[in-house]
C-alpha positions in Angstrom: -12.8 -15.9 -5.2 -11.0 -13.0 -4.9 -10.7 -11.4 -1.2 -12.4 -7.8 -0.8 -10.8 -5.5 1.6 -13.7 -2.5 1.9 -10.8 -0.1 3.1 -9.1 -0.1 -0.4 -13.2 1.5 -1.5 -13.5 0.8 -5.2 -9.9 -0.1 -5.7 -9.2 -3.6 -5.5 -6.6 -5.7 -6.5 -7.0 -8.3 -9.3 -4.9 -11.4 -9.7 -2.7 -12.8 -10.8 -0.7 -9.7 -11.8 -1.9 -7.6 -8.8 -2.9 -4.6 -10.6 -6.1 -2.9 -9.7 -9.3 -3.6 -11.2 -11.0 -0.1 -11.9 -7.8 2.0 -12.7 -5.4 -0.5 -13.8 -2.4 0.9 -12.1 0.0 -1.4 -10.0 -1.9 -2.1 -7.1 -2.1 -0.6 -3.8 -2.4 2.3 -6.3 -3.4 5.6 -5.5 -6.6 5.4 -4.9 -6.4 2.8 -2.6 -4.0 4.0 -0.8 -6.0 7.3 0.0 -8.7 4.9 0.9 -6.7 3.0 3.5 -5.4 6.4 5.1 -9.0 7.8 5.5 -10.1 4.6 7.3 -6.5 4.4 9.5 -4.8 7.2 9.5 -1.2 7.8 9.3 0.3 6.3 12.0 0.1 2.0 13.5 -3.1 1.5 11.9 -2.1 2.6 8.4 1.4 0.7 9.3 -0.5 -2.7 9.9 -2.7 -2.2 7.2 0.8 -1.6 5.3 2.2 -4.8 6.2 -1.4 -6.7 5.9 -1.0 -5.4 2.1 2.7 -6.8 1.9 1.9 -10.2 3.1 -1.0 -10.6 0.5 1.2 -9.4 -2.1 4.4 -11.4 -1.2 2.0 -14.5 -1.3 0.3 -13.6 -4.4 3.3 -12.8 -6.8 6.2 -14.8 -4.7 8.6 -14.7 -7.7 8.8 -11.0 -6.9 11.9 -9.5 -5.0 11.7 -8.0 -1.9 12.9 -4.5 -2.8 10.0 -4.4 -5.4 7.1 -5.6 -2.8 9.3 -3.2 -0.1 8.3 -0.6 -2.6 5.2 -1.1 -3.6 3.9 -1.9 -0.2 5.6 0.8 1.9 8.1 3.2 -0.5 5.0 4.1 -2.8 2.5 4.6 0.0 4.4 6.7 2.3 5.4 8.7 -0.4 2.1 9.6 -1.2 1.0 10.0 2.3 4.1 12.1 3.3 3.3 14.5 0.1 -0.4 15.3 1.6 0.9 15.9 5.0 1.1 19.6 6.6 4.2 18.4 8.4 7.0 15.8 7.5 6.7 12.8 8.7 8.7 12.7 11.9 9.5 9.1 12.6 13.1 8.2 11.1 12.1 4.7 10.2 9.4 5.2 7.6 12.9 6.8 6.1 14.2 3.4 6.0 11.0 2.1 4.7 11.5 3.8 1.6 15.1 3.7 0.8 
């Protein structure tokens, strides 16, 4: 049975191919990723929730590379988070993050 994270709000992840199941995007897409700001924030909490989303992925698809989970975990996120914020984000190692 699949696991249900009621931070990601209608956007949850299928497997195996970790897409999600209502927009069909590579999953955390969008969606859920606006989800899992509104319940954390943009700082530690959204970082832990971050990493909580890695480890599920990296142990659901563990023929994937690390740049690609990297990515899809943290790059893609931050992005999208940085692009809605008033200010930059100021701490030099979400930088790093997403290289």
């Amino acid at each position: 049975m699949e696991k249900q994270h009621p931070a990601y709000g209608v956007h949850q992840p299928t497997w195996p191919d970790a897409t999600c199941g209502t927009c069909g995007e590579e999953w955390p897409c969008e969606p859920a990723v606006g989800a899992l700001v509104a319940e954390h924030g943009t700082g530690l909490l959204l970082s832990a929730a971050l990493w909580r989303t890695f480890d599920e992925l990296a142990r659901m698809l563990p023929g994937r590379s690390f740049s690609e989970l990297r990515w899809r975990c943290f790059g893609q996120p931050l992005a999208h988070v940085a692009d809605r914020l008033e200010e930059p984000l100021s701490c030099n190692h979400w930088s790093e993050v997403t290289a």
